[in-house]
N, C-alpha and C positions, 0 to 999 in steps of 0.2 A: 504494500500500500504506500503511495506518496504520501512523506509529509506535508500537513498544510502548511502553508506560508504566511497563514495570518490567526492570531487567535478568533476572530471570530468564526472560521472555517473548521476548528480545531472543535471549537464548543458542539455544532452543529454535528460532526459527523460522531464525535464523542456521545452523542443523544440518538444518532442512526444505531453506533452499535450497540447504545443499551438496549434498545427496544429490541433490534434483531437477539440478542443473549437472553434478556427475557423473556420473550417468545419461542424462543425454540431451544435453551439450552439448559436452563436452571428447570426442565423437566425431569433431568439425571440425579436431582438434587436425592430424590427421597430414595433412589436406587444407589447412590452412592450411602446413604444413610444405612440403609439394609446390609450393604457391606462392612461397614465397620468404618467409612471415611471422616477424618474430622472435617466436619463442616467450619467450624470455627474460624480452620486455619484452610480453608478453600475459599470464605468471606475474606480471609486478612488478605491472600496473595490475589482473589481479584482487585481489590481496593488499590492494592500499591501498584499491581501490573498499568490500572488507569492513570494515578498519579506519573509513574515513571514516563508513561507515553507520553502523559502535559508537559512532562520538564523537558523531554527531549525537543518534541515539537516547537516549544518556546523558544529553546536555541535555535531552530534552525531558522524560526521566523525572524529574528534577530539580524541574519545575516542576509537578510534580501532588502533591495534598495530602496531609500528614503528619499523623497524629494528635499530641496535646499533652496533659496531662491537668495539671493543677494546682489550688495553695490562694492563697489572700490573708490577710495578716492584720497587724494596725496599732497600731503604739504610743504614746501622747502622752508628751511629758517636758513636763515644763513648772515655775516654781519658783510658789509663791504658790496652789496648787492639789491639791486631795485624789485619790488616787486615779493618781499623775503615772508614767509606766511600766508604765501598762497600756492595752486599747482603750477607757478611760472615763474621763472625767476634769470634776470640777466645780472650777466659779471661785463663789465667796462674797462676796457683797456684805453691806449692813448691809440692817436692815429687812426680814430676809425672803430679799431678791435671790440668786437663783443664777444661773448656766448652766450647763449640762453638756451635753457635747463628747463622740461616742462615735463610733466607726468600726467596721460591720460590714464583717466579709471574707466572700470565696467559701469556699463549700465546696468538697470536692473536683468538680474541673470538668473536662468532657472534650469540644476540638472538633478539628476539621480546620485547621490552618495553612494559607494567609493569612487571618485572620478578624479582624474586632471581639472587642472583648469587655470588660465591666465589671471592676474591679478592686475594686469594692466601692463601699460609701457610710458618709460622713460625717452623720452627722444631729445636731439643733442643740435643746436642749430650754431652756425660760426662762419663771423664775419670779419675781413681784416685778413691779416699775416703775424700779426704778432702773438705772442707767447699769453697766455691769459690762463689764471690760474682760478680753479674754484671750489668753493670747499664748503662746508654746514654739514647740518641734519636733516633728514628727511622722515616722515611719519606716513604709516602705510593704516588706511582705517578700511575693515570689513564691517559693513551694515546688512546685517541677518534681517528676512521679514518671517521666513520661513524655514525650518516648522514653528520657533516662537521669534520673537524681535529682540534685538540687541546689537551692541557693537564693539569692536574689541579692536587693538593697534600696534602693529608692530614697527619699532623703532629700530633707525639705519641713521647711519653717517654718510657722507658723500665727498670725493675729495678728485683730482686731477687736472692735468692742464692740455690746452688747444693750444694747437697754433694758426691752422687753417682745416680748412672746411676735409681736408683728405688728411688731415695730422693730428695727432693728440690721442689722451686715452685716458678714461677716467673708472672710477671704481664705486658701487655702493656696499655697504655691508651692514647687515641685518645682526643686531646684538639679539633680536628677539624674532626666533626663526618660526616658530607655533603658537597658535593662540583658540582658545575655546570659546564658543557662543552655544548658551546650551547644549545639545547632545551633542555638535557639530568640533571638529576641531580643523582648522585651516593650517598650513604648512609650508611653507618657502621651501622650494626645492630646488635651485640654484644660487643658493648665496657663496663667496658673494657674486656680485651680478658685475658686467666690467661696462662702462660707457663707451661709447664709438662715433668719431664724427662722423659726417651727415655721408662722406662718401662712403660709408660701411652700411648697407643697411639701413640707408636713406635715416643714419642715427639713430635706428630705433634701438632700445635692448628690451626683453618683455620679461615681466615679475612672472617666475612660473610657480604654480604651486596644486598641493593635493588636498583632497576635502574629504574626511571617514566622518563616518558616526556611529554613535553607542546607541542604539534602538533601547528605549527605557516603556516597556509593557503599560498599557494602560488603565487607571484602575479601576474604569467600568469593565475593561477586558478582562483581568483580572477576577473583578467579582462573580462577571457570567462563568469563566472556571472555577473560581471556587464553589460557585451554589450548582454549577453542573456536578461537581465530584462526590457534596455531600448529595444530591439528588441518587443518583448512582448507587452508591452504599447505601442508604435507607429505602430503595427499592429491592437488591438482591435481600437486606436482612428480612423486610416484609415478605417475599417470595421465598426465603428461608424459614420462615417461623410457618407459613400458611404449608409448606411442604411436611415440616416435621407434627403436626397436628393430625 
């Protein structure tokens, strides 16, 4: 028999096999009694054989996939630079020379848990010839709506230098590579991340990362297994006691 994959499927066929056991099995009851069988301990090990098959089934609904829905979105602080506390941010040289430093986030995004998934990108724009050096923090924030709301941020440095538009090379690095939102935990899986001017990759670099979660039972679900198991057991003792009369 497959395992269900959700408790309410579990409850439901869990109530198919009592019926069919009661109807046509527990007619052996009063012939095992005639034998010498303890009944007692043929109630105990139905009881637990039911029990054990919930806990099993519970694990495996456990491991099948959960919707997620979420944002990204990024902040530079930085001192010596225009723009600092927001996702955009230029550095100013003489002669002309800029860079500028920006992080697009996701829009609202919706997949199945355990997945991939990008956390956005960094892209790197430079103008001039000269050597221009740039450096700060950056703040990486994930906004959960789904399965509940919340938001949680992981913090990075940022440091390197331009010289033109096909030169330079810059780096981020994430002191905080994981972060939990209710069941859900998010994960950096490229730190650290290295920057590239614009002639690499038209300067993009993309935050990559993976999203698990812990399936926590719920406890109307719950309750329908529980009042399913005591149901269960105070049926076979009933069809127990009406056998040995």
């Amino acid at each position: 028999m497959r395992l269900p994959r959700t408790v309410e499927s579990l409850t439901i066929q869990l109530s198919v096999i009592t019926r069919y056991y009661l109807a046509g099995r527990l007619g052996t009851l009063s012939e095992a009694m005639q034998k010498g069988t303890n009944m007692s301990g043929i109630l105990k090990a139905t009881v637990m054989g039911a029990f054990l098959f919930t806990i099993v089934a519970l694990g495996t609904s456990a491991a099948k996939a959960d919707p997620v829905t979420f944002t990204t979105s990024g902040i530079f602080t930085c001192g010596g630079c225009s723009g600092s506390g927001t996702n955009s941010v230029t550095f100013l040289g003489g002669m002309g020379n800029a860079v500028m430093l920006t992080f697009t986030g996701l829009g609202s995004t919706s997949l199945n848990t355990p997945t991939g998934s990008s956390f956005g990108n960094f892209q790197t724009f430079v103008s001039g010839n000269g050597a221009i050096n740039v450096s700060g923090t950056f703040t990486l924030t994930i906004t959960q709506t789904v399965p509940v709301a919340g938001s949680n941020s992981f913090s990075a440095t940022f440091n390197g230098t331009f010289t033109a538009s096909n030169s330079g090379t810059g780096v981020v690095n994430f002191s905080v590579t994981s972060v939990t939102i209710g069941p859900n935990t998010y994960a950096i899986t490229n730190n650290p991340l290295n920057l590239v001017p614009p002639a690499s990759n038209n300067g993009i670099t993309t935050v990559q990362g993976q999203i698990t979660s812990q399936t926590v039972p719920e406890p109307t679900s719950m309750l329908l297994l529980g009042t399913g198991l005591v149901g269960f057991a105070g049926a076979v003792r009933k069809r127990f006691k009406s056998s040995v009369s």
